[in-house]
C-alpha positions in Angstrom: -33.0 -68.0 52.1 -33.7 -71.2 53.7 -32.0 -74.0 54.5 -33.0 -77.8 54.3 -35.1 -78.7 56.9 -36.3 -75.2 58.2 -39.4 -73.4 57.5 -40.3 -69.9 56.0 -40.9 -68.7 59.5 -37.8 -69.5 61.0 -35.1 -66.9 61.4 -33.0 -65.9 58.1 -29.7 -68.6 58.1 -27.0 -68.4 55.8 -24.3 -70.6 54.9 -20.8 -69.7 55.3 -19.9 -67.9 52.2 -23.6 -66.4 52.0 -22.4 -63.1 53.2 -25.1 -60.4 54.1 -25.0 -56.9 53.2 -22.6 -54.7 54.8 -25.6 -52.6 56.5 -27.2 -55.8 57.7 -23.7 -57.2 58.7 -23.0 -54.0 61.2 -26.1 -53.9 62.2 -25.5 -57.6 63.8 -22.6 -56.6 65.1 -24.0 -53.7 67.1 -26.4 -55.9 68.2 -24.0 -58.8 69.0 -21.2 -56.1 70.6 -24.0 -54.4 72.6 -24.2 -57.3 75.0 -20.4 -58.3 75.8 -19.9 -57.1 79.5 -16.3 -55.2 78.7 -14.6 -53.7 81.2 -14.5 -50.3 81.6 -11.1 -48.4 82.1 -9.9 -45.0 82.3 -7.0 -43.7 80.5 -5.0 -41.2 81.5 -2.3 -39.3 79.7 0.0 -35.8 80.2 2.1 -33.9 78.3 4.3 -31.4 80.2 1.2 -29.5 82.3 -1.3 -30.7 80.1 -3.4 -33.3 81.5 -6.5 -35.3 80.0 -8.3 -38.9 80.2 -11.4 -40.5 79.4 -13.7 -43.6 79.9 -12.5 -46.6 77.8 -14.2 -49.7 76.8 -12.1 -51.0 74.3 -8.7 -52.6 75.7 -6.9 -55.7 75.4 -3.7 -57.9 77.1 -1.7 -58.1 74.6 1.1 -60.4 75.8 2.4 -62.4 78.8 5.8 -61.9 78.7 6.4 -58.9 78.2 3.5 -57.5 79.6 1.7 -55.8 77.2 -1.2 -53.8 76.6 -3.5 -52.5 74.0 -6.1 -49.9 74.2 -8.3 -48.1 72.2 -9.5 -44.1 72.2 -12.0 -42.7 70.3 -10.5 -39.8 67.6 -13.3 -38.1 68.4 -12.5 -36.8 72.5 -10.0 -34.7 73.6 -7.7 -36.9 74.7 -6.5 -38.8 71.6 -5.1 -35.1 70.6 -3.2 -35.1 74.1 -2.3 -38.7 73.9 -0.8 -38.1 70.2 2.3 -35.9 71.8 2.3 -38.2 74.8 5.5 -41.4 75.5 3.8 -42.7 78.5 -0.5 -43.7 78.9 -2.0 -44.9 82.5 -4.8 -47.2 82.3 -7.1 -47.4 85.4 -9.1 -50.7 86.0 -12.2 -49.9 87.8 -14.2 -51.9 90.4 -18.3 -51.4 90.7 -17.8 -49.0 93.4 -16.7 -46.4 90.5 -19.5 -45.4 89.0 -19.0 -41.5 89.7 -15.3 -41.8 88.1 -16.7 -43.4 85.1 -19.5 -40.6 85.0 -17.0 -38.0 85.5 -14.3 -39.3 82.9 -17.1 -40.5 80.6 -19.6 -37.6 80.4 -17.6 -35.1 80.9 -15.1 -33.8 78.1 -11.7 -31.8 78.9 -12.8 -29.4 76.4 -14.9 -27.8 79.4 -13.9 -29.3 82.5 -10.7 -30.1 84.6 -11.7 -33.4 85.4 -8.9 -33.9 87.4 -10.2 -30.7 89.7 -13.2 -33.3 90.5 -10.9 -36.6 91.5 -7.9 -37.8 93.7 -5.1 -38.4 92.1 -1.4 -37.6 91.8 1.9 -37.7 89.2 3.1 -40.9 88.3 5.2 -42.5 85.7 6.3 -39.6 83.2 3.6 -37.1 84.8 0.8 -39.0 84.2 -2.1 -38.9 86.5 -2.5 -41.6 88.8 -6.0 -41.8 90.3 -6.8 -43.1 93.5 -9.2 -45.6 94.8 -9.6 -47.6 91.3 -9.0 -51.1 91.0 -5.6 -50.5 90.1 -4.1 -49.2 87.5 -1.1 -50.0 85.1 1.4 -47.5 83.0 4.4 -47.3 80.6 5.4 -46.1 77.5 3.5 -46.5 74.7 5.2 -49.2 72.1 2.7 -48.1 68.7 0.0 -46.4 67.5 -2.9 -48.0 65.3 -5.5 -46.5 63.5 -8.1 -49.1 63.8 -11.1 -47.1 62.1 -13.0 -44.6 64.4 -10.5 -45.3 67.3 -6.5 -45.2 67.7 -5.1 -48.4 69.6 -1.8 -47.7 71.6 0.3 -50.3 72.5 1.7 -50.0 75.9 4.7 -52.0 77.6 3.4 -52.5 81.4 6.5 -51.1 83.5 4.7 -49.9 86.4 1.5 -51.1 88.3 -0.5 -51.1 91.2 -3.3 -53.3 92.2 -5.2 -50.8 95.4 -9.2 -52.0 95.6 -9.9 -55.6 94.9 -13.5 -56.4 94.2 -15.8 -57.0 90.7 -15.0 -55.1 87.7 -17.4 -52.1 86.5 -18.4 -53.4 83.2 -20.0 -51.6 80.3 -23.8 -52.6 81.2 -23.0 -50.6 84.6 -22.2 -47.2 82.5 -24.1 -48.4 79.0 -26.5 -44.9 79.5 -23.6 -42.2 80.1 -24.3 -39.9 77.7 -20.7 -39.4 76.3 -18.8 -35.8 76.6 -18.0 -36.8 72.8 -19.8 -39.2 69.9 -17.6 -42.2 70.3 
């Protein structure tokens, strides 16, 4: 379809309402989604001795006051299954100087490796791991759970944080060819 005023060779254009088809439409998406620069974050959870976390890219504030967070695991890794039984999630922010940690908590899966065998960290709120050297990180007890297609988004009310390592964020460009310890 064209629209007044452009030629055949021009780019497809629709008009609001002209919807395309759903395999066109996601394939946009992807394409469009591909090129944000979100910030990467670790999550961290525990559960009496067991411990897991992974490599997030999908998080958002979710309000001011209260302090709230939203963030987003894949159902796919192993620590949605840990983060399920868990009250309490720890987010990491990471600065560019954390490639390795994103590698580690990215590539690697829980289902084979003790992650935390490979990093600094140590308990925090409610037992969950704290890492070291990040960005900073922020915890509390999780508020709600959201199935939001292919990922779960927990709600989290902030009660404890740390800023440690000032310094530009590691965004998802930085770590877009990990090769994931799971399919997202």
């Amino acid at each position: 379809m064209t629209i007044s005023g452009s030629s055949p060779s021009d780019p497809v254009r629709t008009r609001p309402g002209d919807a395309p088809a759903p395999a066109e439409a996601s394939e946009a998406f992807g394409a469009l989604v591909s090129r944000i620069e979100y910030p990467m974050l670790i999550v961290t959870v525990a559960v009496g001795s067991e411990r897991s976390g992974c490599l997030v890219g999908f998080a958002t504030q979710a309000s001011i006051d209260p302090p709230r967070l939203l963030v987003f695991l894949s159902k796919r890794n192993r620590t949605i299954e840990v983060a399920r039984r868990a009250t309490t999630l720890a987010v990491h922010f990471l600065h560019e100087n954390n490639a390795e940690l994103a590698a580690l908590f990215g590539e690697e899966t829980g289902d084979r490796t003790d992650k935390f065998a490979q990093c600094r960290w140590s308990e925090g709120p409610g037992g969950t791991p704290v890492l070291w050297g990040v960005a900073g990180w922020v915890a509390g007890p999780i508020l709600g759970r959201f199935d939001t297609g292919d990922h779960v988004g927990h709600l989290i009310a902030v009660a404890h944080g740390v800023t440690e390592h000032p310094g530009p964020q590691l965004g998802f460009q930085a770590v877009r060819d990990l090769e994931a310890g799971h399919p997202a």
